[in-house]
C-alpha positions in Angstrom: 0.0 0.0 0.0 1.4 3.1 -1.1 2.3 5.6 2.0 0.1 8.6 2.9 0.9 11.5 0.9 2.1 14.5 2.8 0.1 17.7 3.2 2.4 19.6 0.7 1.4 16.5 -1.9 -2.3 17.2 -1.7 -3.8 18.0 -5.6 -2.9 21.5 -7.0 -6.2 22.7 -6.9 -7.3 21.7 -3.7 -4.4 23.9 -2.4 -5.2 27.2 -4.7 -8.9 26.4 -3.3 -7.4 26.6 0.2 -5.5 29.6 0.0 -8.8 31.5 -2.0 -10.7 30.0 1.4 -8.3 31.4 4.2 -8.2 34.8 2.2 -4.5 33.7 1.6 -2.8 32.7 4.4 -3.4 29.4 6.3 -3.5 29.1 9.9 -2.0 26.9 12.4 -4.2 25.8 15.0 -3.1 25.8 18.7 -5.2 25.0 22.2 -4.3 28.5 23.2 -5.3 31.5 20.6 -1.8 33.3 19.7 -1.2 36.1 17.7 -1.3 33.6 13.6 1.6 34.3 11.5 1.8 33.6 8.0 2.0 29.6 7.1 2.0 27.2 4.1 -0.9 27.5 2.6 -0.8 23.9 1.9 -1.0 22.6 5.6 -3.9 20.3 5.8 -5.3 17.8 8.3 -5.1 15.1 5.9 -3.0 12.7 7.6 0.6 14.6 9.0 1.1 16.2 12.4 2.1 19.1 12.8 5.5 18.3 14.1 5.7 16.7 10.4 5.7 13.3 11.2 2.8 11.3 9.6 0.5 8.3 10.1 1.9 5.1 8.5 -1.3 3.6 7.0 0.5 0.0 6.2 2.2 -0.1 9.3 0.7 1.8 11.9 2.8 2.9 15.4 1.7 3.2 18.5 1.9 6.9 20.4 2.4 7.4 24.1 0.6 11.4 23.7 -0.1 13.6 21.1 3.2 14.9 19.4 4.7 17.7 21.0 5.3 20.9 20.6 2.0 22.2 19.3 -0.7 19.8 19.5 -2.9 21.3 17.5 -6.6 20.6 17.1 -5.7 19.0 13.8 -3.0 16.8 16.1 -5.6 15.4 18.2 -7.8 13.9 15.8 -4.7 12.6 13.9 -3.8 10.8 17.1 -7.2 9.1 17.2 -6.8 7.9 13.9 -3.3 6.8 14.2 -4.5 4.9 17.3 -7.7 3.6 15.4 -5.4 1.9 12.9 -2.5 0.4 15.4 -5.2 -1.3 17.5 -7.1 -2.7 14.7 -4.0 -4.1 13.2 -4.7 -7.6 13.3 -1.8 -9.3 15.1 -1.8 -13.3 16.5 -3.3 -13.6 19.9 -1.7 -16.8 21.9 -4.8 -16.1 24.9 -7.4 -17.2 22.5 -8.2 -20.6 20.9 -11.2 -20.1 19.0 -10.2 -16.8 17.1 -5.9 -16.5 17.4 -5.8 -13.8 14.8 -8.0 -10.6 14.9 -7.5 -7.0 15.7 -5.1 -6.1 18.8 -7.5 -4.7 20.7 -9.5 -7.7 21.1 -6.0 -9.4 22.1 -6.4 -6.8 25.4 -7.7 -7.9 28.9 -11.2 -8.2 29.4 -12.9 -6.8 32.1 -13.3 -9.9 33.9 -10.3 -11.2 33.8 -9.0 -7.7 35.6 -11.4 -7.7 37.8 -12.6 -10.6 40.5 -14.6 -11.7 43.3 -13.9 -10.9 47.0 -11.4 -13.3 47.9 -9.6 -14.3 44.8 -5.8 -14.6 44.4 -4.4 -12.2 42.5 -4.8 -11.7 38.5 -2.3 -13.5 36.3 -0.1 -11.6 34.4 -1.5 -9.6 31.5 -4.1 -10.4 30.3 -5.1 -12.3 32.7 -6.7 -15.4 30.7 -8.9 -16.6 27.8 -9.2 -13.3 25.8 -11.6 -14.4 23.5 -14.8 -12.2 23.3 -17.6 -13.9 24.6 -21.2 -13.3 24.6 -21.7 -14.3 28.4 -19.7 -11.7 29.4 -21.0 -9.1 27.7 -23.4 -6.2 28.7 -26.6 -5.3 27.2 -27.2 -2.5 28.9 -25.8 1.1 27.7 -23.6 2.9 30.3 -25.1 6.1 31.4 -28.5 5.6 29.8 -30.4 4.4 32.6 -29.9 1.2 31.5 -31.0 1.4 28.1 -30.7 -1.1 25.8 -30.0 -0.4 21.8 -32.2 -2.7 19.3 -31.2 -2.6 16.1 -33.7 -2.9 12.8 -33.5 -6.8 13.1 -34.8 -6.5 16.3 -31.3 -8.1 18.4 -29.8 -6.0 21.0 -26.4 -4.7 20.6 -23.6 -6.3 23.4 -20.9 -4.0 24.9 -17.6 -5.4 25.7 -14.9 -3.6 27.8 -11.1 -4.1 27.5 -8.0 -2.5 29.5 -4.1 -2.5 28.1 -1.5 -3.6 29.5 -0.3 -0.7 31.5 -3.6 0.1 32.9 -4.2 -3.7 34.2 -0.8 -4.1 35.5 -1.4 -1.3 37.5 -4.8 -2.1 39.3 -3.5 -6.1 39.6 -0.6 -5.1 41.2 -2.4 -3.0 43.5 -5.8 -4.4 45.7 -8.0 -2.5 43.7 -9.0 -5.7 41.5 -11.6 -7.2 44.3 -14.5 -4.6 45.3 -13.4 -5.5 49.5 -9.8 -4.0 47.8 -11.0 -1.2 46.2 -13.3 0.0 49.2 -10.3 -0.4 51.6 -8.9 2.1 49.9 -11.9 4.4 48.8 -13.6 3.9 52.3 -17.0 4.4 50.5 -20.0 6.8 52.6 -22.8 4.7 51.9 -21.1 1.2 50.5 -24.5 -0.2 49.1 -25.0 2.5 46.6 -22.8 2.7 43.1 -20.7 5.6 42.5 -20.7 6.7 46.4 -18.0 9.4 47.5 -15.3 7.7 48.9 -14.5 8.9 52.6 -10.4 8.7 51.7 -10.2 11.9 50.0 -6.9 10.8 47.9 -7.0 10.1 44.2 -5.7 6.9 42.2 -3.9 8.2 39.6 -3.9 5.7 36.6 -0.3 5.2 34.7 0.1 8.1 32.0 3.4 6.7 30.5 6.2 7.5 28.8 7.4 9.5 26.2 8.1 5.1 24.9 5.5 3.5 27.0 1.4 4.0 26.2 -0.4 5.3 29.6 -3.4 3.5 30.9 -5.9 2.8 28.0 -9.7 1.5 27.8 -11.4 0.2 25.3 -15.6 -0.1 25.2 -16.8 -1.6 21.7 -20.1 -2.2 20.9 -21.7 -5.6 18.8 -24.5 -5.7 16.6 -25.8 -10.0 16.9 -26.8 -12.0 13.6 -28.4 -14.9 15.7 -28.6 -16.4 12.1 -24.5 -16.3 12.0 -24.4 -14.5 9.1 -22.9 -11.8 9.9 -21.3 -9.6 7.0 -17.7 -10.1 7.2 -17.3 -8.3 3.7 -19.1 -5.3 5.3 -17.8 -5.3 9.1 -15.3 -6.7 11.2 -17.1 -10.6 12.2 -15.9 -12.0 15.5 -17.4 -15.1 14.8 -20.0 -15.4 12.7 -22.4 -13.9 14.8 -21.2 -10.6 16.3 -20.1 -7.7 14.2 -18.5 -4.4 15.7 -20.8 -1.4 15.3 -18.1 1.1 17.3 -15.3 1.9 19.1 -14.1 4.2 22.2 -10.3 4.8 22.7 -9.5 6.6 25.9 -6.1 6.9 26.4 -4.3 9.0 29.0 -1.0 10.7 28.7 2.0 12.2 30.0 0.3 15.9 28.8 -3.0 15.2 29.1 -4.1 13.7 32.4 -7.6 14.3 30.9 -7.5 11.5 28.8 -8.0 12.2 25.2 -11.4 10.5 24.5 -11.9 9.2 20.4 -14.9 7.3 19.3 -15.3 5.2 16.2 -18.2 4.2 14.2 -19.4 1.6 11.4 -20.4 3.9 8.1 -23.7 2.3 8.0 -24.8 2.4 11.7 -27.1 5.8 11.2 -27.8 8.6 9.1 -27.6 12.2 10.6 -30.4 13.8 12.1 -30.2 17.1 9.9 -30.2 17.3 5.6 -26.2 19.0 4.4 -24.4 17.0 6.6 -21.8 14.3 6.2 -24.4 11.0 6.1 -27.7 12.4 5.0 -31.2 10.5 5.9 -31.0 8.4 2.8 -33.0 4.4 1.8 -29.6 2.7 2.3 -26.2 3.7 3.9 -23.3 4.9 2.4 -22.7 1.3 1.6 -25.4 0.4 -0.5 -26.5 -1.4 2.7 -29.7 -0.8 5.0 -29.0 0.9 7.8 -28.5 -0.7 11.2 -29.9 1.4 13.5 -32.2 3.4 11.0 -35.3 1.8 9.3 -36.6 4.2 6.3 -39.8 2.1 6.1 -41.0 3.0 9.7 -40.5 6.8 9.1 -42.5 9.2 8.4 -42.6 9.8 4.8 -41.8 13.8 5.8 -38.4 12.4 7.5 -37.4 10.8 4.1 -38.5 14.5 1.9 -36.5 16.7 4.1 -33.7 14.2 5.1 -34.5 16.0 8.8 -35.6 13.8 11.8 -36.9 15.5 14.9 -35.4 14.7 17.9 -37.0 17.6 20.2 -40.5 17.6 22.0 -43.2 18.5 19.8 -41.2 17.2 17.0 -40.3 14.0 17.6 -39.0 11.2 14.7 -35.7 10.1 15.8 -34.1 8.8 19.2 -37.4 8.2 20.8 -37.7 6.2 24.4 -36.6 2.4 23.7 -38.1 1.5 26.8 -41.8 -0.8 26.2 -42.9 -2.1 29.1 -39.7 -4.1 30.9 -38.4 -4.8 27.5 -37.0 -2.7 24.6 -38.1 -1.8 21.2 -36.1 -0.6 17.9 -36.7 2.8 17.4 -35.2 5.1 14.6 -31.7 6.9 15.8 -30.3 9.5 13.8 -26.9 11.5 15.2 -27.6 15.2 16.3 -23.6 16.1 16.3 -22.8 15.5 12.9 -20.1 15.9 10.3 -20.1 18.3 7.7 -20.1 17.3 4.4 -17.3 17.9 2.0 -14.8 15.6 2.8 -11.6 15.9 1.6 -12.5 20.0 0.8 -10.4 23.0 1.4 -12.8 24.1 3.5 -13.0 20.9 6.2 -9.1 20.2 5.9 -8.1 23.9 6.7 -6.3 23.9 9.8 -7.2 27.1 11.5 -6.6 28.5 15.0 -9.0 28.4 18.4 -11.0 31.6 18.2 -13.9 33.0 19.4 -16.0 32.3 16.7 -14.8 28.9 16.3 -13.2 27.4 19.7 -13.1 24.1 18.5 -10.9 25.0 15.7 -12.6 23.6 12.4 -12.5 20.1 14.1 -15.7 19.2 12.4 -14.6 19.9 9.2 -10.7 18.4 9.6 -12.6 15.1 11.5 -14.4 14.9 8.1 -11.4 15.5 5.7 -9.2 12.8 7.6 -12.2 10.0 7.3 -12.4 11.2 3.5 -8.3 10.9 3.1 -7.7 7.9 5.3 -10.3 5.8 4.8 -9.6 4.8 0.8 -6.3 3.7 2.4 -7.4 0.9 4.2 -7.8 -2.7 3.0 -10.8 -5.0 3.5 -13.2 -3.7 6.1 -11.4 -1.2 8.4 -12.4 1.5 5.4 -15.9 0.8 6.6 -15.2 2.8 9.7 -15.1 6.6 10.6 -13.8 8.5 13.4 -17.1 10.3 14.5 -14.9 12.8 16.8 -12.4 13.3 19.7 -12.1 14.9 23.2 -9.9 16.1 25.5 -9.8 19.8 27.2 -7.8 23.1 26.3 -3.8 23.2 27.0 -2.4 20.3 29.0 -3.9 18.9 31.8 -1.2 17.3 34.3 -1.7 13.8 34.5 -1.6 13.7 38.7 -3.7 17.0 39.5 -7.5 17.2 40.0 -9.7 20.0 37.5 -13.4 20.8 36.8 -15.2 20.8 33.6 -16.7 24.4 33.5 -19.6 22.7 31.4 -21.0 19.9 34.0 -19.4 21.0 37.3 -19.6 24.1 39.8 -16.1 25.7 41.0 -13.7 24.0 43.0 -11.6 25.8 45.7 -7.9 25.6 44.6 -8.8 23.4 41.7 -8.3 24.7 38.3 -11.3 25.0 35.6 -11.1 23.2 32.3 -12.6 23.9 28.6 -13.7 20.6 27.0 -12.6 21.1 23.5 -12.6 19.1 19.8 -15.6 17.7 20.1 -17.1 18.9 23.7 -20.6 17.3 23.4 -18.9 14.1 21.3 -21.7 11.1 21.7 -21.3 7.5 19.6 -24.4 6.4 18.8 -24.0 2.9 19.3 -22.6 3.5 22.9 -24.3 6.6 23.9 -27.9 6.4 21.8 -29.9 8.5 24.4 -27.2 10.8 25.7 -26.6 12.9 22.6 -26.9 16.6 22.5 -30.2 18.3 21.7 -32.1 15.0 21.5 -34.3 16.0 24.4 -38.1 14.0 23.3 -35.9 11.4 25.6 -33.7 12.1 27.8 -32.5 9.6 30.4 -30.6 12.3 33.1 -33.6 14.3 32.9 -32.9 18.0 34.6 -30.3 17.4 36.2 -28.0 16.5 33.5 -30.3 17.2 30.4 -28.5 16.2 27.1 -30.2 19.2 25.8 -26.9 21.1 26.3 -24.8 19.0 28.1 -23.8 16.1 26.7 -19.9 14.4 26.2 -18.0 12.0 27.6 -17.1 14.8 30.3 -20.8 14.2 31.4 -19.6 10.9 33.3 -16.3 11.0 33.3 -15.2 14.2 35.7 -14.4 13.8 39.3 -18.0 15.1 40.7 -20.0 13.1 38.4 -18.2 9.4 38.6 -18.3 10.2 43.0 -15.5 8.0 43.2 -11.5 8.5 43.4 -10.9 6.2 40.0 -9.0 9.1 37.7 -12.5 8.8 35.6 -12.4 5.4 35.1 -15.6 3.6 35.8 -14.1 0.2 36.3 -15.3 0.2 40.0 -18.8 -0.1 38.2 -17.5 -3.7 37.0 -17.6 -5.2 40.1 -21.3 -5.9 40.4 -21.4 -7.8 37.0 -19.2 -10.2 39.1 -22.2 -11.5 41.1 -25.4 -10.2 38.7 -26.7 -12.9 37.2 -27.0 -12.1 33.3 -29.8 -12.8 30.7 -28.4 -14.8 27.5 -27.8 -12.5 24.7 -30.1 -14.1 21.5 -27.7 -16.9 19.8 
């Protein structure tokens, strides 16, 4: 495969477009606004960081943080793609017997092999056992839905699975935190029979960030549309099996800079159309590839939904991202994504990298997010070019990896504690792992008042210190420890 053109190599006329668009000069884009000097005007997010190094499509590297000096927006959501790529590369796992080859995140620890019952002798070493992904083990419930469930237009529910690296499982095995009695001896919970409860020991794990060699901790939540039938399109998606295909991906990943975590979510291309027409994935019969949709059924919507490419979301208005909830089971219902992608692609427009201003604080991000899935994605053999990076997180400047902040958008003040801007993509929502928490779909909202999605959606929602009421470095493994001893309702096989 051919290596990923530079952004000096892009086609002639895409640059004279770009230089036409930025009124002739090009921007660099930085996390703090600085007085912009003149640039190439052929820098583009299309692949290359900004420190000029560039993602190797055929052989992808890991990265320990996002490459230093300027971590630009642009930077960012090059990282999630470089990541994307590495952990997908498919690599031979010795820990599983029924699938040995497959993508390297699926070669990661499980959840349950991290975490154990009261009592148990410590974890192996990494990864602890059997990694292969099995359907036992798997949830069916969303996390921080209220317990929804997602049914897709065949009617199976979609199964989460929940994986930890190396660094990040060493770390809470070699510690006690991997037995709830462990955990709790060092949290010293208020009110031990209720999840999330502040912990009466007011210190802070701090999770591994790495090196400047060595990845920080890492999780990794992927969600899995079932084909009870086992026929599950392995021209179309990544198969484990012949039953389960992978409908998304979150990589959170912290680092040496950004203690944060820097949050990226993937999706399948033919999971969901956008809520609004002039987007990226318009409301169309069939996906992008020719395929129905999987989470979208044109011949249950209104007829107006399928004229205006527009679904409703809002009271009074309502099309799209209804309550699944019918009786004490769940139904399909029509999801369309409210925070979407503009369209373009590859355009001068969406691959201008331009500074944090103002008038645009997350720095084109929409736009460069779209003209890296439209430059990367034709790179990719097989099946992986089936999937998009729907957007990335992570807050303004660096964030020390061992020092507590506050998100200004879902928290109050903290004495001595300094305030953070959630930037990128500050409301970003998957909509295979976060269905009913996406911004401005308010006809259902699962945190009500209290933490409407009408405005305050992202992964920041859950995962900030108040929120999470625990002293987990906004992990929610602690959460885990329940599915230990729940007893769990066979997924359809």
């Amino acid at each position: 495969m051919p290596p990923l053109p530079s952004r000096h190599a892009v086609r002639r006329f895409t640059q004279s477009l770009l230089v036409v668009a930025m009124g002739g000069t090009a921007l660099h884009c930085k996390d703090d606004p600085v007085e912009p000097a003149p640039v190439d005007p052929q820098t583009l997010c299309s692949g290359t960081f900004s420190d000029g190094t560039s993602i190797n499509v055929a052989n992808p590297q890991p990265l320990s943080d996002v490459p230093m000096p300027e971590q630009s927006f642009c930077d960012f959501h090059t990282f999630a793609w470089n990541q994307f790529l590495y952990l997908t590369q498919t690599v031979q796992d010795p820990n599983d017997p029924v699938t040995p080859s497959k993508p390297r995140f699926l070669s990661y620890a499980p959840w349950y092999n991290m975490l154990q019952p009261d009592g148990s002798p410590r974890p192996g070493a990494f990864p602890g056992g059997i990694t292969t992904l099995q359907v036992s083990h798997l949830d069916q419930k969303q996390a921080g839905s209220g317990q929804d469930e997602l049914v897709d237009v065949a009617g199976n529910t979609v199964l989460y699975d929940l994986r930890f690296n190396p660094t990040m499982y060493d770390f809470i095995t070699g510690s006690t935190y991997y037995t709830q009695a462990g955990y709790d001896a060092f949290c010293q919970p208020t009110d031990p029979s209720q999840p999330f409860t502040l912990c009466g020991n007011t210190a802070q794990i701090w999770m591994p960030w790495g090196t400047s060699t060595v990845m920080g901790s890492m999780e990794l939540k992927s969600a899995w549309r079932q084909f009870p039938g086992n026929d599950c399109p392995s021209t179309q998606m990544y198969c484990a099996g012949s039953n389960l295909g992978l409908v998304a991906l979150h990589i959170a990943q912290k680092t040496p800079t950004h203690g944060e975590w820097v949050w990226a979510s993937f999706e399948h291309v033919a999971n969901t159309p956008d809520c609004a027409a002039g987007s990226s994935s318009p409301i169309a019969p069939l996906s992008p590839l020719g395929t129905p949709w999987a989470f979208f059924n044109p011949s249950t919507a209104p007829a107006s939904v399928m004229e205006t490419k527009t679904c409703g979301v809002v009271p009074g208005n309502a099309q799209c991202n209804l309550d699944p909830k019918v009786g004490t089971g769940f139904q399909q219902v029509n999801i369309c994504r409210t925070d979407a992608l503009p369209a373009g692609g590859a355009s001068a427009a969406n691959c201008a990298v331009v500074d944090s201003s103002t008038s645009d604080p997350n720095a084109n991000s929409g736009g460069n997010v779209s003209c890296l899935n439209a430059t990367l994605r034709p790179q990719l053999a097989g099946i992986w070019g089936n999937y998009q990076l729907v957007g990335t997180l992570w807050t303004k400047g660096t964030q020390p990896p061992d020092q507590d902040f506050w998100i200004d958008i879902f928290q109050s003040p903290k004495q001595g504690v300094p305030e953070k801007t959630a930037v990128g993509f500050p409301n970003l929502a998957n909509t295979a792992l976060e269905t009913y928490l996406q911004i401005g779909s308010t006809a259902y909202d699962p945190n009500g008042s209290g933490l409407s999605n009408a405005n305050k959606a992202g992964c920041f929602g859950c995962h900030n210190p108040v929120a999470q009421d625990t002293a987990t470095d906004l992990s929610h493994f602690p959460s885990k420890f329940d599915d230990l001893t729940e007893p769990r309702v066979p997924a359809k096989q």
